[in-house]
Each structure stands twice: as structure tokens, then as C-alpha cells.
C-alpha positions in Angstrom: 0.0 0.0 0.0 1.3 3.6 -0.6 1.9 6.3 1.7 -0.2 9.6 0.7 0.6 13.1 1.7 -2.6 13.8 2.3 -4.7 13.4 5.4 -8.1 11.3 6.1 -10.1 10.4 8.9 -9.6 8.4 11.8 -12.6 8.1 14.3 -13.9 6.9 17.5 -17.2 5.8 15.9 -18.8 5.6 12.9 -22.4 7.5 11.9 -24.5 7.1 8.5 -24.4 9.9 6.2 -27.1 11.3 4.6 -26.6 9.7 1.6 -25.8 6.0 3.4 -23.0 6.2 3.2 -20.3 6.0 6.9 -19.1 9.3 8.5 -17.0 9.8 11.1 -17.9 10.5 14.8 -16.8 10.9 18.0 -13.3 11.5 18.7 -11.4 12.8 15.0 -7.8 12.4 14.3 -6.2 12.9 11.3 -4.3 9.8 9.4 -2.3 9.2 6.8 -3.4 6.2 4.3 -0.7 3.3 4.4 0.5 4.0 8.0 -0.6 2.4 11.2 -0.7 5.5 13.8 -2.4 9.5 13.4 -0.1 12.4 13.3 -0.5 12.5 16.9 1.0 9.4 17.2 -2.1 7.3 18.6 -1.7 3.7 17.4 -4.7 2.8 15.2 -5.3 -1.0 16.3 -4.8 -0.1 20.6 -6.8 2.8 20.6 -9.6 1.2 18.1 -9.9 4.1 16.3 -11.7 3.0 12.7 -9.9 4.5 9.4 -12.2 6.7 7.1 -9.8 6.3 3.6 -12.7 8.8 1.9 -12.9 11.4 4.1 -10.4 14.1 4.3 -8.8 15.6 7.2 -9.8 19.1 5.9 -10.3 20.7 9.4 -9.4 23.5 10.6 -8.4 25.6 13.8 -11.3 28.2 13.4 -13.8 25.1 12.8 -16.7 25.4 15.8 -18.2 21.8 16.7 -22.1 22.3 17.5 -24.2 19.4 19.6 -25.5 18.7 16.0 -22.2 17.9 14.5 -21.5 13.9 15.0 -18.2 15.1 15.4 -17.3 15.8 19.6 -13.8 16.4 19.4 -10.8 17.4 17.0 -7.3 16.3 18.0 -5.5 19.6 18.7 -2.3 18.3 17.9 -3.7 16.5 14.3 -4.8 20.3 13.9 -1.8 21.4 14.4 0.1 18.9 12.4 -2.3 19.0 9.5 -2.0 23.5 9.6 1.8 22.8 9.0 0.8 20.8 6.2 -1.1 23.2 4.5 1.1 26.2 4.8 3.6 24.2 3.5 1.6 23.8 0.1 1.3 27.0 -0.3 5.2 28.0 -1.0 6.8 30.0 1.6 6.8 33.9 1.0 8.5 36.8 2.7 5.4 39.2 4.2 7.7 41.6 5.4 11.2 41.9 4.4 14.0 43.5 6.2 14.9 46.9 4.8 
């Protein structure tokens, strides 16, 4: 299996979708495809957390969880590691230069 760069789902629990199709729920770490522990470094098969392949990690800091979200809680340090990620994509550029 091949690693991936980018992020998906691992859960606590599992909830059907609208559409019938599984969500995650619960407690929401991110994970990259092909390894066996998050980005926080939880080990998938101890902490029984179940792998969602086709949904992306694309959470963010700002994001507010609401009773009616399935979601109950984002890892703060998959946030954190997953924000790195993404401002790495972007290229790195000077905001403010020296004069």
C-alpha cells in the first residue's frame, strides 16, 4: 500500500451519512493512508480508532463543533500537524522583508 501526503479520517465511531454512506464520529484524528498510527501518534489498532480512507482531514483551527455535529472532538495536535501541512503547500513567501 502507498503512503499519501494527504490526510483522512480516523474516528472513534462511525455514523450514517445522509446519503448512506459512513461518516465519522466521536473522537477525530487525522491519518495518513498506508500508516498504522495518526499524526499525533495514537496507534490505530490499541486505541480502536476506525480508518475513514474517503474522508479528508480538511479541518481546521477556526472550525466550531455544535451538539449537532456527530463530530465531539478534534485532535488539537492533528490540527496542528495538519496547519503545517497546508502552509507548507502553499510555498513559503516573505510578508515583510528586512529593509
Amino acid at each position: 500500500m502507498r503512503v499519501t501526503t494527504t490526510a483522512a479520517v480516523a474516528a472513534s465511531r462511525e455514523v450514517p451519512g445522509d446519503d448512506g454512506v459512513r461518516r465519522p464520529g466521536g473522537e477525530v484524528h487525522a491519518w495518513l493512508p498506508g500508516q498504522n498510527q495518526t499524526l499525533c501518534g495514537l496507534p490505530l489498532s490499541r486505541t480502536r480508532l476506525r480508518r475513514f480512507p474517503h474522508v479528508p482531514f480538511d479541518y481546521s483551527g477556526t472550525d466550531v463543533l455544535t451538539e449537532a455535529d456527530p463530530e465531539g472532538w478534534l485532535c488539537p495536535r492533528c490540527l496542528a500537524a495538519t496547519a503545517g501541512r497546508r502552509e507548507r503547500e502553499k510555498g513559503w513567501v516573505r510578508t515583510n522583508p528586512r529593509p
